[in-house]
C-alpha positions in Angstrom: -8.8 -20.2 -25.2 -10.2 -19.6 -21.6 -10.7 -15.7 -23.1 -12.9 -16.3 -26.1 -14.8 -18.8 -24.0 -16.0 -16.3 -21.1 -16.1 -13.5 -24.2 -18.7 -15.7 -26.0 -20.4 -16.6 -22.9 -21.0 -13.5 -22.2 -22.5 -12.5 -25.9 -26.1 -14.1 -25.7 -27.0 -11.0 -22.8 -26.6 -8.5 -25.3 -29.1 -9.9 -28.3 -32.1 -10.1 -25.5 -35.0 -7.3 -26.2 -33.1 -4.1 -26.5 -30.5 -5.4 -29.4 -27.9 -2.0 -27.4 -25.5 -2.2 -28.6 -26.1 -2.3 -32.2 -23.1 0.5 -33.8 -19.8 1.6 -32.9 -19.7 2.9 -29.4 -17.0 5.9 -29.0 -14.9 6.4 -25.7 -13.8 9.9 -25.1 -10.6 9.7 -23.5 -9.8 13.1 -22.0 -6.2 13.3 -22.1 -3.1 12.9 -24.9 -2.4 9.7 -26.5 -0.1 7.2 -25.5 -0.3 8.2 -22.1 -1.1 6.3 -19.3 -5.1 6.7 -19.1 -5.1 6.1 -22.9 -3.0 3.0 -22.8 -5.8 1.6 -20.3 -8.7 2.7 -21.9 -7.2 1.2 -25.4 -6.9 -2.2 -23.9 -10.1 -2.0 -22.4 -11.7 -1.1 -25.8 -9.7 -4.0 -27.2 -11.4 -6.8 -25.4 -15.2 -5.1 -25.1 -15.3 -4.5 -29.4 -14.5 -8.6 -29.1 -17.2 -8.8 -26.4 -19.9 -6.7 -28.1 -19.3 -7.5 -32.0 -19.6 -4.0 -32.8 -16.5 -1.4 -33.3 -15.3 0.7 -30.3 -13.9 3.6 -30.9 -11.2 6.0 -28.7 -11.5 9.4 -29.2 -8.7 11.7 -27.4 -9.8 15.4 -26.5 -7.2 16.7 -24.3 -7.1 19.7 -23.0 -8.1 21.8 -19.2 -7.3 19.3 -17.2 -9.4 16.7 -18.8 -12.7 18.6 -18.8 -12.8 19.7 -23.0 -13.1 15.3 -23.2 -15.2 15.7 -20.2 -17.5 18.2 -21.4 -17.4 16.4 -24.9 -18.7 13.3 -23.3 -21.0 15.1 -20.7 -23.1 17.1 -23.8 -23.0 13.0 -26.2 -26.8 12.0 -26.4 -27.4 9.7 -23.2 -28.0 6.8 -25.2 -25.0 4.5 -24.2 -23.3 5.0 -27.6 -20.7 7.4 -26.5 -18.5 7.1 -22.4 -15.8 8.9 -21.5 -12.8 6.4 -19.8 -11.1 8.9 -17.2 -8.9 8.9 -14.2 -9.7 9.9 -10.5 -8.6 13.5 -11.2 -12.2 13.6 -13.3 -14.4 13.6 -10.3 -13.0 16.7 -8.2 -13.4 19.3 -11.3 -15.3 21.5 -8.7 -13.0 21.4 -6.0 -10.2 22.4 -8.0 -11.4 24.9 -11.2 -13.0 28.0 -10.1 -15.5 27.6 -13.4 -16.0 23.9 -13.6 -18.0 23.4 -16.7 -19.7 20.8 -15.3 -20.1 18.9 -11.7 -18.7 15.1 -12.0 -20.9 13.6 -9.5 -24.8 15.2 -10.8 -23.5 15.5 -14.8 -22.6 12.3 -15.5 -23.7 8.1 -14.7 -20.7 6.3 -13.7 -20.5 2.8 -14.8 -17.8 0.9 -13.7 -14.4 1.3 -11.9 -11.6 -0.3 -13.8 -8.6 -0.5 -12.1 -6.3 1.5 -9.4 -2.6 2.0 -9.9 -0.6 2.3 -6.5 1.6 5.8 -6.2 5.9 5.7 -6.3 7.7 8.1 -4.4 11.0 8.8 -6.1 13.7 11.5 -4.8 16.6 12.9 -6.7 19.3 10.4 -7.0 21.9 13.1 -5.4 19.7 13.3 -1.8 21.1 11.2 0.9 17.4 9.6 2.5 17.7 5.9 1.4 13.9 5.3 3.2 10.9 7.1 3.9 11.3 7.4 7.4 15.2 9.5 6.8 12.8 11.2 3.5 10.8 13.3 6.2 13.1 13.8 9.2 15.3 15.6 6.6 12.2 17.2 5.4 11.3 18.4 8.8 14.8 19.5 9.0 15.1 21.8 6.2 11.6 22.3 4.8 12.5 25.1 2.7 15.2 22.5 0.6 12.4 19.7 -0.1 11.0 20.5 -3.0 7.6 18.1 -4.2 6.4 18.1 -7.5 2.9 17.9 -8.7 2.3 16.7 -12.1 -1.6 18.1 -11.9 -3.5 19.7 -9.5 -6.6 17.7 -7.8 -4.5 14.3 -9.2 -3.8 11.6 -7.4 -0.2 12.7 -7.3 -1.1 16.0 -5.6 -3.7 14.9 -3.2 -0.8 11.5 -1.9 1.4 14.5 -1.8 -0.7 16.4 0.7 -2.1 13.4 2.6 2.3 12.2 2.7 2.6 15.8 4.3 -0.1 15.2 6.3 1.0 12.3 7.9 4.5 13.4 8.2 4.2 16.5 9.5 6.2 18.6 7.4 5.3 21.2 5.1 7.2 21.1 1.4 7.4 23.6 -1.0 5.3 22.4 -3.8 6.0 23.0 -7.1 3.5 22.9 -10.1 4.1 21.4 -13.3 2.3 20.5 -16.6 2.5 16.7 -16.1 4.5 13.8 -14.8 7.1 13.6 -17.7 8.4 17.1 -17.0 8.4 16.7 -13.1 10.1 13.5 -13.3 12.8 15.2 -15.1 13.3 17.9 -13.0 13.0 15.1 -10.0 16.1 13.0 -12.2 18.2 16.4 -12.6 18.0 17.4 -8.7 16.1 20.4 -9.8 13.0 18.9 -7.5 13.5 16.8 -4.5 10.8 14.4 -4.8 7.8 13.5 -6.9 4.9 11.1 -5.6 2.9 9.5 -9.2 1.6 6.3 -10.7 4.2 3.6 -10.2 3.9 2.7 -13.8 5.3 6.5 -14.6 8.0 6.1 -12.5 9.9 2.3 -13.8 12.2 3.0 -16.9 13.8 6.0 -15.0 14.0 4.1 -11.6 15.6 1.1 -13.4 17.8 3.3 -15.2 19.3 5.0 -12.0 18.2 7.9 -13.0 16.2 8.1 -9.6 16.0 7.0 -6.4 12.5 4.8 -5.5 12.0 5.1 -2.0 8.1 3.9 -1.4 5.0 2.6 -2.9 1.4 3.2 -1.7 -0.4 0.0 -1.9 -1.2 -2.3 0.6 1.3 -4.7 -0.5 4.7 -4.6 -2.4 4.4 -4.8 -6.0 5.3 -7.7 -8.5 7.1 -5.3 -10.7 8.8 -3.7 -7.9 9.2 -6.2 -5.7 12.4 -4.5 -3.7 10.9 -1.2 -3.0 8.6 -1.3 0.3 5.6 -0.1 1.2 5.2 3.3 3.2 3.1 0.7 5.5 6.5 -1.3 6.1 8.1 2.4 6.0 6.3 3.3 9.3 3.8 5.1 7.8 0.7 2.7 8.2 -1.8 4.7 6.9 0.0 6.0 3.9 -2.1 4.4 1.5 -3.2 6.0 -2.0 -4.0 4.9 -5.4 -4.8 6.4 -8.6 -7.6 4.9 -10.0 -9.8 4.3 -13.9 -13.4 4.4 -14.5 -16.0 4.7 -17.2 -18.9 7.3 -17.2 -21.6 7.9 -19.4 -23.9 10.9 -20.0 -26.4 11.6 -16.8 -29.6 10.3 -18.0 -28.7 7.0 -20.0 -31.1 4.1 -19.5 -30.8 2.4 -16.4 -30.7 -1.1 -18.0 -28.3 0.3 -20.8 -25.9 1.3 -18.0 -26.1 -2.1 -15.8 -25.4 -3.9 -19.6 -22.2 -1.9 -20.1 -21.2 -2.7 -16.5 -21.5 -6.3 -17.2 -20.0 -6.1 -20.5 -17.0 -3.9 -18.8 -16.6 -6.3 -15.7 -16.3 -9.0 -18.1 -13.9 -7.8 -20.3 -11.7 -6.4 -17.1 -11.6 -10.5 -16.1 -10.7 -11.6 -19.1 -8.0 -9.4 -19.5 -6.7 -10.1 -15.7 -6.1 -13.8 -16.7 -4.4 -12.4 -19.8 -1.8 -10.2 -17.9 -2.8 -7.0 -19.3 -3.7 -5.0 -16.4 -0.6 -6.5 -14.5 1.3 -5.0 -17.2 0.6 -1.5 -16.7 1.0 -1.6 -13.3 -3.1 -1.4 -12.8 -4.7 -3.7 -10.1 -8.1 -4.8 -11.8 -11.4 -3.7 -10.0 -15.1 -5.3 -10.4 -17.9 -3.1 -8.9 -21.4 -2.4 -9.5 -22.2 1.0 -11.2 -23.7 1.8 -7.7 -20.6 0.8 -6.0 -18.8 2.9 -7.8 -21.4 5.8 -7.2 -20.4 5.6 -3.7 -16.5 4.9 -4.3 -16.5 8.3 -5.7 -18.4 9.9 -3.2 -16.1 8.8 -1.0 -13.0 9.4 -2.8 -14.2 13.0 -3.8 -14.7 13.8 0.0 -11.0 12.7 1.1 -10.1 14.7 -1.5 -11.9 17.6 -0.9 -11.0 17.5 3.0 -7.0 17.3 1.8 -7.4 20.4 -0.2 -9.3 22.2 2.2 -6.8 21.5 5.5 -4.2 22.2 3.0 -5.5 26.0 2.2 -5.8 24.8 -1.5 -7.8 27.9 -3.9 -9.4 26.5 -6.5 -7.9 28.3 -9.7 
C-alpha cells in the first residue's frame, strides 16, 4: 500500500513538458544472467516499469570483463532510452585492460548509485585461523602457503584483496580465476586459502560448512550474518570495502532527461527498501545525486588506481 502510494506520487513529474519517457527503456546489464549484478538490476527494473508506465527492458551482453555491455550501452543514441546497470568493476576499464574500448569516466553520464554490498572473507574450512587477526600472522608466517583468489581483476574482490594485504602487511600469492563461483570452490576444496567477495556470494556455502567466514567489510555487522564480525572489531579499523551498483547512460544525454531518471531511480530504490528487497540480496540501498555519484566515482576510481599501482599491477 505504502509502495503504490510513493510510486504514484511520484508519476505526475514525468507527464510535465518533455512526456520522456514515452517507450520501453532497455538496461544493458553487462554480465551473465542470474548473477548477482543481474538480480539487482532486475529488481530495480521491476519497480521503475511500475514507476514510469512504460516497459523496461534487461538486456544481458556479457563478455571482456563487462565492456561488450559496456560498449553496447556507450555507442545507444544518448537519448535516455537505453542505461547500462553495472558494478564498480565498470569504472576502472583503463586501469586494468591495456585496450580499453572506452574510458568510464568521459564516455559515459552516470546517473545514480544504487546500492553497495559489504565484502566476506572466507578461508578453507581445513586452515586453523578462526579470526582475522590469527588469518594474517599465519599469512606473514608462510606467505608462500596463502593462497588468495581473485574472482576478476580491477573487482571489488581484487582491489579488498590488495588493500587486506595492504593493511596486513603480507604478501599472498594471488591466484586468478574466471569468477567467484569457481574461486569459491577452489576456496571450499582447500585448493585456495582464502577468497575476499560480495557477502551475498559467499552465504549458502558458509551456511553449509563448506567454508569458514572469518570477516565482513562494512562498517557494522550484517543482519544476515549477524555472528561473523567486522575486520573493524577484527583489529583492522580501516579495513573497510564495498562492492557497489550504478546506472549510466550514454555521455551526452539531456541534462534534464538524466536528473528525471535519477529521481525516478531514487524513488524506486526507497520503495523497494521498505519492501525488503535490497536487504535481501545483501545490498545496502544508496540515494545520491547524479553529481554525487560523479564524484563517488572519481573517488573510488583513484583508491583503486593507487591499489593497483603500489601493488605493481600491468594492465593486461
Amino acid at each position: 500500500m505504502i509502495a503504490a502510494a510513493i510510486a504514484l506520487a511520484a508519476a505526475p513529474a514525468w507527464s510535465q513538458t518533455d512526456k520522456f519517457p514515452e517507450r520501453a527503456i532497455k538496461i544493458v546489464v553487462p554480465f551473465a544472467a542470474g548473477g548477482g549484478v543481474d538480480n539487482a538490476a532486475r529488481v530495480l527494473a521491476h519497480q521503475l516499469q511500475t514507476q514510469l508506465g512504460v516497459p523496461v527492458l534487461i538486456d544481458n551482453r556479457s563478455g571482456a570483463n563487462g565492456t561488450v555491455g559496456g560498449k553496447a550501452a556507450q555507442t545507444a543514441p544518448a537519448d535516455g532510452y537505453t542505461l547500462l546497470f553495472s558494478a564498480a568493476t565498470h569504472v576502472l576499464a583503463k586501469q586494468v585492460m591495456s585496450h580499453p574500448p572506452y574510458d568510464p569516466q568521459v564516455d559515459f553520464a552516470p546517473v545514480a548509485r544504487v546500492g553497495e554490498a559489504p565484502l566476506m572473507l572466507v578461508i578453507a574450512p581445513n586452515l586453523e585461523p578462526k579470526n582475522l587477526g590469527e588469518v594474517i600472522g599465519a599469512a606473514r608466517q608462510q606467505p608462500e602457503k596463502w593462497t588468495a583468489g581473485i574472482p576478476a581483476v580491477g573487482a571489488p574482490s581484487h582491489l579488498a584483496t590488495l588493500l587486506l594485504a595492504k593493511q596486513g602487511n603480507v604478501k599472498f600469492t594471488f591466484v586468478p580465476y574466471r569468477g567467484t563461483q569457481p574461486a569459491l570452490i577452489d576456496v571450499a576444496g582447500g585448493h585456495t586459502s582464502l577468497l575476499l567477495d560480495s557477502m551475498i556470494s559467499m552465504l549458502p556455502l558458509t551456511k553449509a560448512g563448506k567454508v569458514k567466514p572469518i570477516a565482513i567489510t562494512a562498517a557494522k555487522r550484517s543482519a544476515l550474518t549477524p555472528d561473523v564480525p567486522t575486520a573493524r572489531e577484527s583489529g583492522f579499523p580501516e579495513m573497510t570495502y564495498s562492492s557497489w551498483y550504478g546506472v549510466w547512460a550514454p555521455k551526452g544525454t539531456p541534462a534534464d532527461r538524466i536528473k528525471r531518471l535519477n529521481a525516478a531511480i531514487n524513488t524506486a530504490i526507497g520503495v523497494q527498501a521498505k519492501a525488503g528487497a535490497w536487504a535481501h540480496l545483501g545490498i545496502d540501498p544508496v540515494n545520491e545525486s547524479a553529481e554525487q555519484f560523479r564524484q563517488f566515482i572519481a573517488n573510488d576510481v583513484a583508491q583503486g588506481a593507487e591499489l593497483l599501482r603500489n601493488a605493481g599491477f600491468k594492465p593486461e
